[in-house]
CHARMM internal coordinates of N, CA and C (Angstrom, degrees):
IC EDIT
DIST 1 N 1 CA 1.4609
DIST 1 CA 1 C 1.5247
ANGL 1 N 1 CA 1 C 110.29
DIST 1 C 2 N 1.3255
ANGL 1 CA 1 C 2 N 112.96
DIHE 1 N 1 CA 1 C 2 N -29.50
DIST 2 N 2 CA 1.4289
ANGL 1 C 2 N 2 CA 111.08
DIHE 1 CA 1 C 2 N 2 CA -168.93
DIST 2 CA 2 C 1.2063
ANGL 2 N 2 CA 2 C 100.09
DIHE 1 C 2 N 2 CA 2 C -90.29
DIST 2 C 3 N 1.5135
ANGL 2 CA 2 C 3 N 147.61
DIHE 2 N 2 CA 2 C 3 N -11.13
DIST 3 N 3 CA 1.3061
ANGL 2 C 3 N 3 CA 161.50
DIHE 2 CA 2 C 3 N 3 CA -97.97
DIST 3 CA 3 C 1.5893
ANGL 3 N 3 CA 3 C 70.06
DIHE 2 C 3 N 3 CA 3 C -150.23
DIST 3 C 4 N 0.8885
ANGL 3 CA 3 C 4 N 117.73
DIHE 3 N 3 CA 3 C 4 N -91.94
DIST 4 N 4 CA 1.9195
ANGL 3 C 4 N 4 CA 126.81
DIHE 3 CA 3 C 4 N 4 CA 173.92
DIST 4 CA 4 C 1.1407
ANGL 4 N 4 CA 4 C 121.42
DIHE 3 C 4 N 4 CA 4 C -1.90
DIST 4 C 5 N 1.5059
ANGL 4 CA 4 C 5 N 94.83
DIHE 4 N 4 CA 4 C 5 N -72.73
DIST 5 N 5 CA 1.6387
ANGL 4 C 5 N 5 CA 120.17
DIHE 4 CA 4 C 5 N 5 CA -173.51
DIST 5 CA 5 C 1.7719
ANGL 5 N 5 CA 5 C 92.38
DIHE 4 C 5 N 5 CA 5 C -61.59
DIST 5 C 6 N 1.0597
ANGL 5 CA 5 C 6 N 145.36
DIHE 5 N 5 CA 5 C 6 N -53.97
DIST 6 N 6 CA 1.3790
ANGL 5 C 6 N 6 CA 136.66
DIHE 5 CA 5 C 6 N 6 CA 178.40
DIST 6 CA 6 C 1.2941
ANGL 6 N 6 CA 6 C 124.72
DIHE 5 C 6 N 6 CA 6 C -55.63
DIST 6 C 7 N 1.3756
ANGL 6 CA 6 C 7 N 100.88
DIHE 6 N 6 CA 6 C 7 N -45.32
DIST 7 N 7 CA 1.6453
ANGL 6 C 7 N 7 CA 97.96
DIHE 6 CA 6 C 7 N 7 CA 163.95
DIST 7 CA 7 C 1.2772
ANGL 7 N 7 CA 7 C 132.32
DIHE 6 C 7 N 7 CA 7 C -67.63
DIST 7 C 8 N 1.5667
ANGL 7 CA 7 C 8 N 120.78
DIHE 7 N 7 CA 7 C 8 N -20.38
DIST 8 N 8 CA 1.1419
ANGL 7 C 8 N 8 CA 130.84
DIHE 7 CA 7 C 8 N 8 CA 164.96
DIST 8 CA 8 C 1.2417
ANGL 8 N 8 CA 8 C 118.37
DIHE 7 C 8 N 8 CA 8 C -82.58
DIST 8 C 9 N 1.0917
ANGL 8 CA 8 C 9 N 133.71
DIHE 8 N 8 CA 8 C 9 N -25.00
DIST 9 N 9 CA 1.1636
ANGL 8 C 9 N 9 CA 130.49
DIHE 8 CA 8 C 9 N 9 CA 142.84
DIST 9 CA 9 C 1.4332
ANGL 9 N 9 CA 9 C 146.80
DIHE 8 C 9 N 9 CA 9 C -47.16
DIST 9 C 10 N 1.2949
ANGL 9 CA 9 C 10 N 94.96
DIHE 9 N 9 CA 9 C 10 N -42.93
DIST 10 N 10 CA 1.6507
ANGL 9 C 10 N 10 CA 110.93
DIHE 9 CA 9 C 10 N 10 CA -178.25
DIST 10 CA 10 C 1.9580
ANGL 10 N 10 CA 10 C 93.24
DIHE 9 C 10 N 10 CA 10 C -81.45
DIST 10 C 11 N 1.3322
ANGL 10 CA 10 C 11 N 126.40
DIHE 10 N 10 CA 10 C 11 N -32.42
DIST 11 N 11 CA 1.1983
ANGL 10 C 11 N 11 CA 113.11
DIHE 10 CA 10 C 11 N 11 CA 159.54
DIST 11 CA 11 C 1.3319
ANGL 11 N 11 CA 11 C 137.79
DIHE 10 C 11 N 11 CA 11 C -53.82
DIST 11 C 12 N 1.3214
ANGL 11 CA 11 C 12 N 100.44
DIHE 11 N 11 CA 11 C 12 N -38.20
DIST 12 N 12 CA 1.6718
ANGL 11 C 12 N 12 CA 112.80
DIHE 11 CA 11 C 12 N 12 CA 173.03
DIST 12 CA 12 C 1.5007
ANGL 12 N 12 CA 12 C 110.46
DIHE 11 C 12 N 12 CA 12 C -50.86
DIST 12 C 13 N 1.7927
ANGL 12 CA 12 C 13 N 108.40
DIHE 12 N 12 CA 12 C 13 N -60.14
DIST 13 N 13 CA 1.1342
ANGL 12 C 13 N 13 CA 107.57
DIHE 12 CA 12 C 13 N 13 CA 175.88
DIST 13 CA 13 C 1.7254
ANGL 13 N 13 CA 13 C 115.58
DIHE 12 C 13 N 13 CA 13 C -68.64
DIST 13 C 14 N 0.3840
ANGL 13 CA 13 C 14 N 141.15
DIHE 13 N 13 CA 13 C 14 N -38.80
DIST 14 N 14 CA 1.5630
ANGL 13 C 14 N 14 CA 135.25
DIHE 13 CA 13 C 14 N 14 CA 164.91
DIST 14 CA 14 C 1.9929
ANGL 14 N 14 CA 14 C 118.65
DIHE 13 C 14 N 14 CA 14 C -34.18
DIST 14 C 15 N 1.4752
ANGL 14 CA 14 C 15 N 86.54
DIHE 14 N 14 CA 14 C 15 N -56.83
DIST 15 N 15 CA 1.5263
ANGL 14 C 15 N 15 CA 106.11
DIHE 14 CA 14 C 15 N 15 CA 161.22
DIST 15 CA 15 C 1.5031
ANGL 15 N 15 CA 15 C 127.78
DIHE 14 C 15 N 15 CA 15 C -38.49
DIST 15 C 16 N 1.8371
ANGL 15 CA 15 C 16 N 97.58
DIHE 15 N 15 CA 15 C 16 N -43.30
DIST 16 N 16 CA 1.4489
ANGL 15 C 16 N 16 CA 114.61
DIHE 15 CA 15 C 16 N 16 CA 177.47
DIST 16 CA 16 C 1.3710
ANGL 16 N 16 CA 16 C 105.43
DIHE 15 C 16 N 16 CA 16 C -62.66
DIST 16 C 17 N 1.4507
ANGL 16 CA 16 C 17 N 111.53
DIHE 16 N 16 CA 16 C 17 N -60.73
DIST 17 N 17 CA 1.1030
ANGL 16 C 17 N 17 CA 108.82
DIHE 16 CA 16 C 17 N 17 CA -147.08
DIST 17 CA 17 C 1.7677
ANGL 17 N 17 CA 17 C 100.91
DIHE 16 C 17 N 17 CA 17 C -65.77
DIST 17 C 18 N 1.3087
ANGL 17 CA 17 C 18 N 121.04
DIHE 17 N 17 CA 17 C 18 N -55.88
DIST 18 N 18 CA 1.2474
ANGL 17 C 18 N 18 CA 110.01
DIHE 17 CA 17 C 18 N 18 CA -175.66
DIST 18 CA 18 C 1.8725
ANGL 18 N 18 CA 18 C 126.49
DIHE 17 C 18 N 18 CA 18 C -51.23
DIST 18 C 19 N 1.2620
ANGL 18 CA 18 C 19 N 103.27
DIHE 18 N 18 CA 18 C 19 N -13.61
DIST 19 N 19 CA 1.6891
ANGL 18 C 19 N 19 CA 121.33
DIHE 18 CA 18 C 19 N 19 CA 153.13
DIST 19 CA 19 C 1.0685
ANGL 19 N 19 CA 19 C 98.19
DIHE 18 C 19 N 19 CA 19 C -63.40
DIST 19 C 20 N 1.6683
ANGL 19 CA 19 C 20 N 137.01
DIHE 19 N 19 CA 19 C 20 N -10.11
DIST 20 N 20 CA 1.5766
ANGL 19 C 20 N 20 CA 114.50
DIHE 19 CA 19 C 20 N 20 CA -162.09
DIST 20 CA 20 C 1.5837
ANGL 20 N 20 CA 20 C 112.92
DIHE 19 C 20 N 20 CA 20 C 36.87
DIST 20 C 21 N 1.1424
ANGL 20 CA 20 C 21 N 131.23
DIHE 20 N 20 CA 20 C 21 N 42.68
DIST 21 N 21 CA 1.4757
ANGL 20 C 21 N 21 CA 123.51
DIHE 20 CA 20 C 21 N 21 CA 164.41
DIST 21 CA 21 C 1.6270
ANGL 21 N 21 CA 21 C 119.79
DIHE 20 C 21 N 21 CA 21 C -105.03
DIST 21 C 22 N 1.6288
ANGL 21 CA 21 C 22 N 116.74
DIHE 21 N 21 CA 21 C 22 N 1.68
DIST 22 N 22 CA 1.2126
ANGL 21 C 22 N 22 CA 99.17
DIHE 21 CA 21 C 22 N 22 CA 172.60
DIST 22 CA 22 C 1.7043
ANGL 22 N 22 CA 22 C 95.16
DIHE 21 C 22 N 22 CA 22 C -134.49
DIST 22 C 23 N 1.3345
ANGL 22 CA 22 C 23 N 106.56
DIHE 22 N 22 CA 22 C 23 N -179.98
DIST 23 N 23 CA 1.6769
ANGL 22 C 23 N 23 CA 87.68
DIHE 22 CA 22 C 23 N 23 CA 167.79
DIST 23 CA 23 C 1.4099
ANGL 23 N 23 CA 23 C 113.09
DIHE 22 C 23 N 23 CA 23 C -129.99
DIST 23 C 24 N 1.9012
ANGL 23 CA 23 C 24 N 115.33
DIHE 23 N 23 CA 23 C 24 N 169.35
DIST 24 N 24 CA 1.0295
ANGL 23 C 24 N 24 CA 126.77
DIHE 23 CA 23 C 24 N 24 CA -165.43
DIST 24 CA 24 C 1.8465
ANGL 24 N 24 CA 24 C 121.35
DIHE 23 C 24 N 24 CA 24 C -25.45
DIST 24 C 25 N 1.3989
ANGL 24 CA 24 C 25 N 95.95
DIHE 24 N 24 CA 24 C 25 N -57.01
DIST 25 N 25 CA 1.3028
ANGL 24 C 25 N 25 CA 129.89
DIHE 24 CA 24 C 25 N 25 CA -175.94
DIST 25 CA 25 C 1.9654
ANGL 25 N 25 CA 25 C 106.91
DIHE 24 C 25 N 25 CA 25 C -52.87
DIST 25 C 26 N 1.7837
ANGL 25 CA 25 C 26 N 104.65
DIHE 25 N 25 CA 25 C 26 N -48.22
DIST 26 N 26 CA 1.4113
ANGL 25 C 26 N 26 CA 86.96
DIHE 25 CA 25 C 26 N 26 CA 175.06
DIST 26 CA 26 C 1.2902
ANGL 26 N 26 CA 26 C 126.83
DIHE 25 C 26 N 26 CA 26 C -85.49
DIST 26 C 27 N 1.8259
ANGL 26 CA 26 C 27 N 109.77
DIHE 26 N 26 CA 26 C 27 N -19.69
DIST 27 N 27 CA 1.4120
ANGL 26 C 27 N 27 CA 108.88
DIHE 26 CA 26 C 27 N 27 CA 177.60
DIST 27 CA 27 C 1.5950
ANGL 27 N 27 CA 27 C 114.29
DIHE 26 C 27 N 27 CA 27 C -65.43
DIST 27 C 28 N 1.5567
ANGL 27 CA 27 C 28 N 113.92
DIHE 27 N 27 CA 27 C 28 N -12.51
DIST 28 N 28 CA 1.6497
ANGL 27 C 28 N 28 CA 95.67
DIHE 27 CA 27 C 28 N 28 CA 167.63
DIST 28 CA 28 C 1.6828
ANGL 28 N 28 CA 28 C 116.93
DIHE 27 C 28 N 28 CA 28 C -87.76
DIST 28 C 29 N 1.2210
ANGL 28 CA 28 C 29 N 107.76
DIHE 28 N 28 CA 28 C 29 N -3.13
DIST 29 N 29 CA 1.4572
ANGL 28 C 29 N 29 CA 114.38
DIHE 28 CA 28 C 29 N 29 CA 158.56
DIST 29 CA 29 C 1.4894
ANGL 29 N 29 CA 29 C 137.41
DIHE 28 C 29 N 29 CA 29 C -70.95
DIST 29 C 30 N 1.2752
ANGL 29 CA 29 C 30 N 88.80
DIHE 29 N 29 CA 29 C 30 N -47.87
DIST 30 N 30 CA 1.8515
ANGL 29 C 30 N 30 CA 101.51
DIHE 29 CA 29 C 30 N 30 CA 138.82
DIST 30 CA 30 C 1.1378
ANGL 30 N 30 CA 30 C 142.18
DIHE 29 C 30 N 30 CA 30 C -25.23
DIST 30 C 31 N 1.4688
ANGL 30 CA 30 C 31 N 92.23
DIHE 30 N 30 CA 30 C 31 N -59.79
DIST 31 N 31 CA 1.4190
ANGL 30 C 31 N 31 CA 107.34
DIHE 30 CA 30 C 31 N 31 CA -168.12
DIST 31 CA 31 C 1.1763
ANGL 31 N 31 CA 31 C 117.99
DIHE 30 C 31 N 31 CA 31 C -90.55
DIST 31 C 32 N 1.5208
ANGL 31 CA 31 C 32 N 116.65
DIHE 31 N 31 CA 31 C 32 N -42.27
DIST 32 N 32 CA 1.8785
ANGL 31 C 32 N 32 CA 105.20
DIHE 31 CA 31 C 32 N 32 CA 137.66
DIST 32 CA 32 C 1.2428
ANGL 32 N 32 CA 32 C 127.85
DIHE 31 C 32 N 32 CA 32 C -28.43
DIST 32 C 33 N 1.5067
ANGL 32 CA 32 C 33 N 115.29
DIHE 32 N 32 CA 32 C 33 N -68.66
DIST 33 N 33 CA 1.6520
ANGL 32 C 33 N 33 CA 91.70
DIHE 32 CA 32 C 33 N 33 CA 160.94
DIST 33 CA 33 C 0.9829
ANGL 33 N 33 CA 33 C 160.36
DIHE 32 C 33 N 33 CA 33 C 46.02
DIST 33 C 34 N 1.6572
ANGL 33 CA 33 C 34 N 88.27
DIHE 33 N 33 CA 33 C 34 N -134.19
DIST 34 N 34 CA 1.7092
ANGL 33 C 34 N 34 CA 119.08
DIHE 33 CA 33 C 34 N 34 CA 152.43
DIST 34 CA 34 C 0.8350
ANGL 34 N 34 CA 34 C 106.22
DIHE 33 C 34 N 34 CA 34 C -65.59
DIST 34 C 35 N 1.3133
ANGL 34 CA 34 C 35 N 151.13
DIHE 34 N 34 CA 34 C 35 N -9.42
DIST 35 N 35 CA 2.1314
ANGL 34 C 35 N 35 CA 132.81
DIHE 34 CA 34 C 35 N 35 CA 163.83
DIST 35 CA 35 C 1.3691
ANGL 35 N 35 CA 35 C 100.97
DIHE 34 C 35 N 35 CA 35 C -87.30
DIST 35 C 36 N 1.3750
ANGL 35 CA 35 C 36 N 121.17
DIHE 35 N 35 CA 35 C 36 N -19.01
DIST 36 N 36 CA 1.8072
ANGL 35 C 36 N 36 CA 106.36
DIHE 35 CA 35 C 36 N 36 CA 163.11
DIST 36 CA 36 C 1.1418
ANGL 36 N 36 CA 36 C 103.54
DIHE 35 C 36 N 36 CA 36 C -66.83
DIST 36 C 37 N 1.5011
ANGL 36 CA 36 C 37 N 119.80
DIHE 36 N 36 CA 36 C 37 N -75.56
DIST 37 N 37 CA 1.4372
ANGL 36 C 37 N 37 CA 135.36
DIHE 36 CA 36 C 37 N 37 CA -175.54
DIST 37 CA 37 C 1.2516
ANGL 37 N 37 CA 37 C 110.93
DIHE 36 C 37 N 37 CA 37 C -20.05
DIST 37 C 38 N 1.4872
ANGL 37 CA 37 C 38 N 135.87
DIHE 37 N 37 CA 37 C 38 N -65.49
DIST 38 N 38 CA 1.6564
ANGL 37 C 38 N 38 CA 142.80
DIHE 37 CA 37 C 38 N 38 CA 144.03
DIST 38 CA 38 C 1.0977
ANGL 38 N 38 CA 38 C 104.55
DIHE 37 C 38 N 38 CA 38 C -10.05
DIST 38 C 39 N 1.4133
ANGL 38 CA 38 C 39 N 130.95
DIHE 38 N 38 CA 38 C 39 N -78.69
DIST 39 N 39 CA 1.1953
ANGL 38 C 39 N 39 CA 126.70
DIHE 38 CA 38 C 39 N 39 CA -177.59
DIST 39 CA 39 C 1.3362
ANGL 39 N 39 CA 39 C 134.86
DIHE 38 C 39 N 39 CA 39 C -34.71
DIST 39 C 40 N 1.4552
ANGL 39 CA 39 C 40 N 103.39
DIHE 39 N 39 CA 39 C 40 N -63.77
DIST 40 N 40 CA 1.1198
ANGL 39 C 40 N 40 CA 121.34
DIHE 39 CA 39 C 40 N 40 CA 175.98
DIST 40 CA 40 C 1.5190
ANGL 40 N 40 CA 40 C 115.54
DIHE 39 C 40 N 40 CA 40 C -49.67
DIST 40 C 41 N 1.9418
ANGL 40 CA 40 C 41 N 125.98
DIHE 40 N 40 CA 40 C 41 N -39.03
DIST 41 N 41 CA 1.1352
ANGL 40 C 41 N 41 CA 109.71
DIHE 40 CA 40 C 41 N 41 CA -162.19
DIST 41 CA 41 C 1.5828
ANGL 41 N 41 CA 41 C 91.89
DIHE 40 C 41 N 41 CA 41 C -111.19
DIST 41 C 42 N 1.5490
ANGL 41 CA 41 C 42 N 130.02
DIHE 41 N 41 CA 41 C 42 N 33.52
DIST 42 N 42 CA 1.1255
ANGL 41 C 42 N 42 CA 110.25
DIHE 41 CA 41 C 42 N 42 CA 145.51
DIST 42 CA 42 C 1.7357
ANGL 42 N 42 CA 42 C 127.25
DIHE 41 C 42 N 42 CA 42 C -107.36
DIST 42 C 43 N 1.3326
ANGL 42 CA 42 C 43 N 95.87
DIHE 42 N 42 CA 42 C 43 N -0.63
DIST 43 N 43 CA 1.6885
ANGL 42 C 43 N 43 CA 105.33
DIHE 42 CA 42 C 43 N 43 CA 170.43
DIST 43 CA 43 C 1.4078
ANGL 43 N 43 CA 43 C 111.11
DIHE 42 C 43 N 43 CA 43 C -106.45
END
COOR INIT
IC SEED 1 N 1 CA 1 C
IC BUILD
């Protein structure tokens, strides 16, 4: 499930970017993130 939620996520952002609506710089902020967020809800 959490496996999911990441992939759907990391699609979204992907999604963004080719919208060009966010930029390089925040989607790796993002993506930190959701790899905390992961973290967090598997311990």
């Amino acid at each position: 499930m959490v496996f999911v939620k990441l992939l759907w996520a990391t699609y979204s952002e992907l999604n963004a970017i080719y919208n060009k609506k966010i930029t390089v710089k925040e989607l790796a902020k993002n993506i930190t993130n959701i790899t905390n967020y992961n973290k967090n809800s598997l311990f």
